[in-house]
ZAROBA-146531 format. One record per residue (C-alpha): x, y, z; residue in three letters; residue number from 1. Coordinates in steps of 0.2 Angstrom, whole numbers, m for minus. Layout:
<atoms>
ATOM    c1    c2    c3 kenu setor
ATOM     X     Y     Z  ALA   NUM
...
</atoms>
This chain:
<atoms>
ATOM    c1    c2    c3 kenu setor
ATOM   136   680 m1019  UNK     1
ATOM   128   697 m1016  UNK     2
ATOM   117   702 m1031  UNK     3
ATOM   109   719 m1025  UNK     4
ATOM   121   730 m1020  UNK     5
ATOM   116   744 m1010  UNK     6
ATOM    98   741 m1007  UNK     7
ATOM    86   752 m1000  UNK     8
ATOM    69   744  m997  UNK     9
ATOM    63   726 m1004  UNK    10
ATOM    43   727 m1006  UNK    11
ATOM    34   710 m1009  UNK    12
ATOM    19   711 m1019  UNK    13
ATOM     8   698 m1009  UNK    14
ATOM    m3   696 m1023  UNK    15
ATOM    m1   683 m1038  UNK    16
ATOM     4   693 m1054  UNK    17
ATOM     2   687 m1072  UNK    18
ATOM    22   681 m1078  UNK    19
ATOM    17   688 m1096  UNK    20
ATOM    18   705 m1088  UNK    21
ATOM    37   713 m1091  UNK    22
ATOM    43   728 m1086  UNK    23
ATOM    31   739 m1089  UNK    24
ATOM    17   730 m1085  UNK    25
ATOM    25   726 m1067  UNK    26
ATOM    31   745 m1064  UNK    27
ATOM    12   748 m1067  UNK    28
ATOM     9   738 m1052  UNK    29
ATOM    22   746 m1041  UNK    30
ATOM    16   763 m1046  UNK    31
ATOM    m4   761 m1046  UNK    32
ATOM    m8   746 m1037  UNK    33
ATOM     5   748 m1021  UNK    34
ATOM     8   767 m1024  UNK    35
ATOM    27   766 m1024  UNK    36
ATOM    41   776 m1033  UNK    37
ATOM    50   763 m1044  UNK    38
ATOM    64   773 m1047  UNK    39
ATOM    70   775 m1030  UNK    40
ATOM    79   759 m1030  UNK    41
ATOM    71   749 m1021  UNK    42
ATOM    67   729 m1026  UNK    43
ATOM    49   724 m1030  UNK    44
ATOM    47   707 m1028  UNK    45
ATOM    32   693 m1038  UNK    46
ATOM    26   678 m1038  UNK    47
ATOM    17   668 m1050  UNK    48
ATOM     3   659 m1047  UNK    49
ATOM    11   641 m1047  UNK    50
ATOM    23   651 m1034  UNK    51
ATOM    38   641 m1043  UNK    52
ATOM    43   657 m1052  UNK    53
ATOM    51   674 m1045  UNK    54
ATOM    52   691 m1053  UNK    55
ATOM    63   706 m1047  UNK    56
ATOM    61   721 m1054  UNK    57
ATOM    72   737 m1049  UNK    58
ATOM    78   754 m1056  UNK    59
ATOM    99   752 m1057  UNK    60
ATOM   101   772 m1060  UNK    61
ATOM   104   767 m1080  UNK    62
ATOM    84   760 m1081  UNK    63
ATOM    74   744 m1074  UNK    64
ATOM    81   728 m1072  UNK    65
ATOM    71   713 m1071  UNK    66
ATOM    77   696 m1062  UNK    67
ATOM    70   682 m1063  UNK    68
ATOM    69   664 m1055  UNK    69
ATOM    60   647 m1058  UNK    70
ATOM    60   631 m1046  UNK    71
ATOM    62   614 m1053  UNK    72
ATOM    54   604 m1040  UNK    73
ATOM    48   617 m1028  UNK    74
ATOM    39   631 m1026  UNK    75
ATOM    41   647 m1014  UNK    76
ATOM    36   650  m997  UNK    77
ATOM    26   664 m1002  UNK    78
ATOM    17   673  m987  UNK    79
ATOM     1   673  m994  UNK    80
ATOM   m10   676  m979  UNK    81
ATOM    m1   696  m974  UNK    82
ATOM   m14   706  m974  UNK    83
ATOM    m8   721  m982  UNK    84
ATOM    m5   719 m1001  UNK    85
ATOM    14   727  m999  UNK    86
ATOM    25   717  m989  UNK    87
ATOM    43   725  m982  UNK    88
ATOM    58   713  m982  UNK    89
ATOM    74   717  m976  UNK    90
ATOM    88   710  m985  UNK    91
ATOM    88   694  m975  UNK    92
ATOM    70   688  m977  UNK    93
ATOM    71   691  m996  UNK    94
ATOM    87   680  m994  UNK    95
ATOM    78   667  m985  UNK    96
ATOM    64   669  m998  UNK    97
ATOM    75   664 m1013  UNK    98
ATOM    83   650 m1004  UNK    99
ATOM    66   642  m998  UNK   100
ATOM    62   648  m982  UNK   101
ATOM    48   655  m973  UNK   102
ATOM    48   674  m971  UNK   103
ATOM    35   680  m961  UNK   104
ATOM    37   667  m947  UNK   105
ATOM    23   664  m932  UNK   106
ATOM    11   675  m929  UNK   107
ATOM    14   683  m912  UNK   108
ATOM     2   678  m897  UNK   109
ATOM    m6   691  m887  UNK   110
ATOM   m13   683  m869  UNK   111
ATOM   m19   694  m854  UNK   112
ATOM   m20   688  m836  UNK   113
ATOM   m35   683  m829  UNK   114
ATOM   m29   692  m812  UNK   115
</atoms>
């Protein structure tokens, strides 16, 4: 099942955000704290602290939509240690994300000769 149709950008907020926070309170995040349109369409993705919950938020063209998910048993690879506090997904990574996978991946190596 394809549940974003048309996506332009999916942003991960790397930070933990307070899950009594709704609408509002999150497209205050995306606009003051990452400094991002939230009418463009693009998803914005949240964790919880417990990273056992999800939150989605996205502007449909008609207003914001919110989505939401909570694991039973598990909890989210969330990558926590990016540096930057906006992470970029593509559409597969946030796939990945929601079906318990590691996104980020290794962190690349950088060696030089000793010639």
């Amino acid at each position: 099942m394809k549940m974003f149709v048309e996506v332009p950008e999916v942003f991960l907020h790397r930070d933990v955000v307070d899950f009594r926070k709704s609408i509002n309170g999150l497209v205050g995040i995306v606009e003051y704290e990452l400094e991002h349109d939230a009418y463009t369409g693009a998803l914005f993705v949240f964790c919880n602290k417990a990273k056992d919950k999800l939150k989605i938020l996205y502007w449909d063209k008609t207003g914001f939509a919110l989505w939401y998910k909570r694991l039973e048993k598990q909890k989210f690879k969330w990558p926590s240690k990016v540096s930057s506090q906006v992470f970029e997904l593509t559409e597969q990574q946030l796939a990945w994300l929601l079906s318990g996978y590691d996104v980020v991946g290794h962190d690349p190596l950088h060696y030089g000769s000793v010639i």
